[in-house]
PAZAPA-4460 file (N, C-alpha, C; in steps of 0.05 Angstrom, whole numbers, plus 32768, in hexadecimal, padded with zeros to 4 digits):
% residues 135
    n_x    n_y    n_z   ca_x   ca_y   ca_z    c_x    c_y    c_z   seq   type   mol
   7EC7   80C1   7EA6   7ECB   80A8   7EB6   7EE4   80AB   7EC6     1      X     A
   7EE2   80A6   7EE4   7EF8   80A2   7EF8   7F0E   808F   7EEE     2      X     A
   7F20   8091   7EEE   7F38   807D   7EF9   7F3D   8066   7F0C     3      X     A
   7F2E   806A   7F19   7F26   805A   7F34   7F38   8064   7F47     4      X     A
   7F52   807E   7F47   7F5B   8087   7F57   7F53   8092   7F74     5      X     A
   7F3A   8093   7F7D   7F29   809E   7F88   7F34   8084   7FA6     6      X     A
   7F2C   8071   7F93   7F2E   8051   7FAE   7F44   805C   7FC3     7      X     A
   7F55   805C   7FB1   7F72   8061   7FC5   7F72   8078   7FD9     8      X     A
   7F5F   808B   7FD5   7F63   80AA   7FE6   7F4F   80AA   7FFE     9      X     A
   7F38   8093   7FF8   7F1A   809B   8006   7F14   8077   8002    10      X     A
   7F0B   807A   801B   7EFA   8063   802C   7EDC   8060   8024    11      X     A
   7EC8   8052   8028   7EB5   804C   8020   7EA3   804D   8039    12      X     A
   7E86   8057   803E   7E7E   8061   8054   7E74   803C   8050    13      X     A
   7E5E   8039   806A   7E53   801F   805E   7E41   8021   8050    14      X     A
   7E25   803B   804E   7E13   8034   8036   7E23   8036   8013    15      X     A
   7E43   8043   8018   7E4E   8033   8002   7E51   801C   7FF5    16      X     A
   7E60   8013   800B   7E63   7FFC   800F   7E4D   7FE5   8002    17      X     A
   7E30   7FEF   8000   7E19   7FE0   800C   7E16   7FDD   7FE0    18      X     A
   7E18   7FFE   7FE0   7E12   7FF7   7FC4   7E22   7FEE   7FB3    19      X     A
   7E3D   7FF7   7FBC   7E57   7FE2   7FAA   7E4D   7FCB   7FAA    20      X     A
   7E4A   7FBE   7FC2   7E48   7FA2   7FB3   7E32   7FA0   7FA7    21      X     A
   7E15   7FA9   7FAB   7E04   7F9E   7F90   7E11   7FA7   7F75    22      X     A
   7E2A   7FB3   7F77   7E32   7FB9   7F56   7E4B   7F9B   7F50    23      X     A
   7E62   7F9E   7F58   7E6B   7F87   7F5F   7E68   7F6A   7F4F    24      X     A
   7E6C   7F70   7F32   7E6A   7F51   7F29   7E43   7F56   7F1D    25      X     A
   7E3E   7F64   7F1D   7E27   7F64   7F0D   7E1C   7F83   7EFD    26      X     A
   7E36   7F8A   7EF9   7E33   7FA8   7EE4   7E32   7F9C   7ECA    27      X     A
   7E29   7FB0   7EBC   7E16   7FD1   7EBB   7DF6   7FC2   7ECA    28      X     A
   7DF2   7FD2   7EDC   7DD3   7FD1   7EEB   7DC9   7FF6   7EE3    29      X     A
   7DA8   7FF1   7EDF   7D9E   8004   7EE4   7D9E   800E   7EFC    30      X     A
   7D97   8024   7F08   7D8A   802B   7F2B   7D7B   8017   7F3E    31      X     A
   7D62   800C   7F1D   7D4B   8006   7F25   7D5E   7FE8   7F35    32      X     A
   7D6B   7FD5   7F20   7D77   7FBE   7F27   7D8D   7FC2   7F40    33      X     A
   7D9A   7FD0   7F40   7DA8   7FDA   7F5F   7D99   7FD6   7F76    34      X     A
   7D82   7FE9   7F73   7D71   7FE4   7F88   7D68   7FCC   7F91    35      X     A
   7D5F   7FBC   7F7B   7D51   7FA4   7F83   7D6A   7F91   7F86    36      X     A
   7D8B   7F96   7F89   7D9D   7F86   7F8A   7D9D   7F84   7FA7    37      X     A
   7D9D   7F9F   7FB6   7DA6   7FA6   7FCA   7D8A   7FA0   7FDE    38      X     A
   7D77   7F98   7FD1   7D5D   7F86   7FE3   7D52   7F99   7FFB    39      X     A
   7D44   7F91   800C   7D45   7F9F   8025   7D64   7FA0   803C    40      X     A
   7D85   7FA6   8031   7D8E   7FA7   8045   7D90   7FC4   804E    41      X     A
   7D7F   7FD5   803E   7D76   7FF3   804C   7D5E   7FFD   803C    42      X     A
   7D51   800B   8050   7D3D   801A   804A   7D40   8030   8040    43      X     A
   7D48   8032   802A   7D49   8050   8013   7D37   805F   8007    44      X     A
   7D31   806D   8000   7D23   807E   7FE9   7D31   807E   7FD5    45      X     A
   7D1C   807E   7FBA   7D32   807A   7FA6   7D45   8095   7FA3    46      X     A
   7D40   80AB   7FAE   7D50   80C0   7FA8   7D6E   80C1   7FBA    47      X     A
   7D62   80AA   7FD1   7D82   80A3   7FE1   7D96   8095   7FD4    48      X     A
   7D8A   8084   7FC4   7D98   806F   7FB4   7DA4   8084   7F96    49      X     A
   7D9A   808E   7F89   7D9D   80A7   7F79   7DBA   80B5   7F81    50      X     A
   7DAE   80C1   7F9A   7DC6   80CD   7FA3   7DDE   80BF   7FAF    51      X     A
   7DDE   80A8   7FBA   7DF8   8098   7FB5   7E02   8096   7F9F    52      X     A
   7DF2   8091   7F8A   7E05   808B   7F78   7E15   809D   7F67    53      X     A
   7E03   80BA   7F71   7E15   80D0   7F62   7E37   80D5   7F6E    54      X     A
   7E2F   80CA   7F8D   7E44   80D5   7F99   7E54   80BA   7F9E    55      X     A
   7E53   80AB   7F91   7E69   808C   7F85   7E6A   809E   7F74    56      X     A
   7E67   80A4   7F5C   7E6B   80AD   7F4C   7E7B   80C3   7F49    57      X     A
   7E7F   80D6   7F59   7E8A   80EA   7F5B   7EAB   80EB   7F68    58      X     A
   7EA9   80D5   7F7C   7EBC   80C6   7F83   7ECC   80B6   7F76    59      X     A
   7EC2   80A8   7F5B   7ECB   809B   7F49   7ECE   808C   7F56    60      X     A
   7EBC   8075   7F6A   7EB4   8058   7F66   7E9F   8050   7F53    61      X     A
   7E8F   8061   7F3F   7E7C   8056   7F34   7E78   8063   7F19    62      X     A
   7E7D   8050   7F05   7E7B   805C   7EEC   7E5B   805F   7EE6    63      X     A
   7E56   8067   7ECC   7E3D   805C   7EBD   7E3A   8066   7EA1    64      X     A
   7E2F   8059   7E90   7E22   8062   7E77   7E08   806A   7E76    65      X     A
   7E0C   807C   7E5A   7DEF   8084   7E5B   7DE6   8076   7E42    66      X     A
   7DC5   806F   7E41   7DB9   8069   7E26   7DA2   806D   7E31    67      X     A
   7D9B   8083   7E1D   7D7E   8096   7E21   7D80   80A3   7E3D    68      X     A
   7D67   80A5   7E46   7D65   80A9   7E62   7D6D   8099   7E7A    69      X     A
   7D7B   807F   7E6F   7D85   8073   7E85   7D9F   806B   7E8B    70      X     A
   7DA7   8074   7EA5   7DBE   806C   7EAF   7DC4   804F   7EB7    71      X     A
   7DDD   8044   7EAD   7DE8   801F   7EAC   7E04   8027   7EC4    72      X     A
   7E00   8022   7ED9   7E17   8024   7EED   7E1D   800C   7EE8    73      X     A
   7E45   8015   7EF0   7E57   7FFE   7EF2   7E66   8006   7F03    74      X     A
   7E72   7FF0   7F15   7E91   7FF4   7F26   7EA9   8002   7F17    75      X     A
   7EAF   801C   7F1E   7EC7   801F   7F0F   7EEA   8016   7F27    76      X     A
   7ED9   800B   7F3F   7EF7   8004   7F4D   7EE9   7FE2   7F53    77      X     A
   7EFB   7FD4   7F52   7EFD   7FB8   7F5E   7EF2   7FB6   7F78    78      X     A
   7EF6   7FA0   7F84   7EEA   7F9F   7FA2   7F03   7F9C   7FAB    79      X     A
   7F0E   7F87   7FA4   7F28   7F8B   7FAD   7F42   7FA0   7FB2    80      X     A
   7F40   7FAC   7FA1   7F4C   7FD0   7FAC   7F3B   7FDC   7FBC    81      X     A
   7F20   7FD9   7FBD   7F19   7FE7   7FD9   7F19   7FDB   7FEF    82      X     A
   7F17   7FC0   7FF5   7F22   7FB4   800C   7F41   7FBE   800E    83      X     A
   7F56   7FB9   8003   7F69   7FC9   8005   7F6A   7FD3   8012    84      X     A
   7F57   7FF0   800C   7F54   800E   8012   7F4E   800C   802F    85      X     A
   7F3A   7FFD   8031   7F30   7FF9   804E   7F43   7FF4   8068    86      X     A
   7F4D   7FD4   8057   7F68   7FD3   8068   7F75   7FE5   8073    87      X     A
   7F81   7FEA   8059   7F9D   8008   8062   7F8E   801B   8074    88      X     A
   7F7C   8026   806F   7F67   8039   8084   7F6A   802D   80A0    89      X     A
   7F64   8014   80A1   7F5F   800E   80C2   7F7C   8005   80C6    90      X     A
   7F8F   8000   80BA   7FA7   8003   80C2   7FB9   801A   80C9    91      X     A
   7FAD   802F   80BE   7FB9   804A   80C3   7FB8   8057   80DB    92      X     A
   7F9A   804B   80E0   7F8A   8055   80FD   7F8E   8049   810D    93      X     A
   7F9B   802C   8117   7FA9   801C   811E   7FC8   8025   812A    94      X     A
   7FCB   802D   8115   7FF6   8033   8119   8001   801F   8107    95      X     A
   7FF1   8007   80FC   7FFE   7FF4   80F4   800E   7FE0   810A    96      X     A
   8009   7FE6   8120   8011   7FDB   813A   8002   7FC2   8145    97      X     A
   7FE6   7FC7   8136   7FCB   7FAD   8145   7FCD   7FA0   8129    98      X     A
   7FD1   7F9D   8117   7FCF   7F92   80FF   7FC8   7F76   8104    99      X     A
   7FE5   7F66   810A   7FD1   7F46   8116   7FC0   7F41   8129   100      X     A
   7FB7   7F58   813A   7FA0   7F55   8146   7F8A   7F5C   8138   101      X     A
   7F85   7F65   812E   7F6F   7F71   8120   7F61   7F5C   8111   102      X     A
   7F7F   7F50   80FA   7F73   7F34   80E7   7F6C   7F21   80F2   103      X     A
   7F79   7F18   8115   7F74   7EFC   811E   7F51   7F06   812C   104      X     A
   7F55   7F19   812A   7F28   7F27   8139   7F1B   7F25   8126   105      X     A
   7F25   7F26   8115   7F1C   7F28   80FD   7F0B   7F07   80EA   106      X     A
   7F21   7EF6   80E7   7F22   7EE2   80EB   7F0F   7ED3   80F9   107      X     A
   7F17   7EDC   8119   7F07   7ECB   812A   7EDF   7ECC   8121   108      X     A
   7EE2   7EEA   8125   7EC2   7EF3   8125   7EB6   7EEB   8109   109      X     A
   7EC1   7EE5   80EF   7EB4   7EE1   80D8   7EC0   7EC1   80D1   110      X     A
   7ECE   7EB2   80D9   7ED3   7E93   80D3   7EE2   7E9E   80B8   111      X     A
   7EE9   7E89   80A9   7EF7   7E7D   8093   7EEF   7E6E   808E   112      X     A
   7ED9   7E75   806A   7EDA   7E5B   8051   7EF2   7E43   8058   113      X     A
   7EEB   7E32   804F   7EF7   7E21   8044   7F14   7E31   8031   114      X     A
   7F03   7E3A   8017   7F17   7E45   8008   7F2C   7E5F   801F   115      X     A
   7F1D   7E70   8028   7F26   7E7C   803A   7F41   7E71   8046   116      X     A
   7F38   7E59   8057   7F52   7E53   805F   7F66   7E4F   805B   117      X     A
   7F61   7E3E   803A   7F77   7E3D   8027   7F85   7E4C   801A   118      X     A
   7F7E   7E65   801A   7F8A   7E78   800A   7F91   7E84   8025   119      X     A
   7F8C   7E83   803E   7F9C   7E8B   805B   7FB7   7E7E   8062   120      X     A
   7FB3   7E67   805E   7FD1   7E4F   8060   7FDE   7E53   8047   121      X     A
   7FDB   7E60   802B   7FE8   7E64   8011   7FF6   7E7D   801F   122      X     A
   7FEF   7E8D   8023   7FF6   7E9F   802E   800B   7EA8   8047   123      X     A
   8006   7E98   805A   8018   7E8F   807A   8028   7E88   805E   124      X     A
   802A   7E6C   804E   8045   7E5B   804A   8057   7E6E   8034   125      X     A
   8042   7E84   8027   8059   7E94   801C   8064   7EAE   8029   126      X     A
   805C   7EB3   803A   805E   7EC8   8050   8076   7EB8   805E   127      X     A
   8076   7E9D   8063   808A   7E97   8076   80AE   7E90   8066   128      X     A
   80A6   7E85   8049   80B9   7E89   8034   80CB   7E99   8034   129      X     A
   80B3   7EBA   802D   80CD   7ED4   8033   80D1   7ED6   804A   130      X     A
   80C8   7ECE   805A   80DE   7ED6   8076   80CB   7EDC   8085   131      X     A
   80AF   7EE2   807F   8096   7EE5   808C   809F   7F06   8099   132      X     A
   8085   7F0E   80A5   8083   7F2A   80AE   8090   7F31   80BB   133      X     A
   8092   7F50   80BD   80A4   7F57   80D3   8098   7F4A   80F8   134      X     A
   80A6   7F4B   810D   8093   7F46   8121   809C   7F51   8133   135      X     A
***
């Protein structure tokens, strides 16, 4: 079993992406239950799905147990360290220079929950506390 050190080095393609989250808050799943998590948002073979998960696995985003002949996958990294991951990635590629551009596009194109917002203004008012960002 990984460490979950993997998050921090390597990005997530999106059919990653696709199957992290059917793992996400509902591990240990069989293959069979993965599949049917992840519904029609792709057209796989089961041997595509197979081979994702070897190669989460190899990556050390994806643990699993065995009992008998069947494999029980689980998340071995959070979602939240790989959003992280993501971040820092498109900030790197960035310069770190577009940073508040990026979140206010960001923002704009996907709205804000309710909760969303609140934990956006928790955020501004402790951001502005320490002294808020550099600018």
């Amino acid at each position: 079993m990984s460490n979950g050190s993997a998050a921090k080095r390597n990005t997530l393609t999106t059919p990653e992406w696709i199957v992290m989250s059917a793992l996400w808050g509902r591990e240990p799943q069989v293959l069979g239950e993965i599949i049917e998590t992840i519904g029609d948002r792709v057209d796989w073979s089961y041997t595509t799905y197979a081979s994702y998960m070897k190669i989460l696995s190899d990556k050390g985003y994806v643990g699993f147990t065995t009992r008998g002949r069947m494999k029980f996958y689980y998340a071995a990294v959070d979602k939240e360290a790989c959003i992280a991951s993501e971040g820092e990635s498109i900030l790197e590629k960035l310069g770190g220079s577009d940073a508040e551009e990026l979140m206010l596009c960001m923002i704009k194109r996907t709205g804000l929950s309710k909760e969303g917002q609140e934990r956006m203004k928790a955020l501004i008012e402790a951001l502005s506390e320490e002294g808020g960002a550099a600018e």
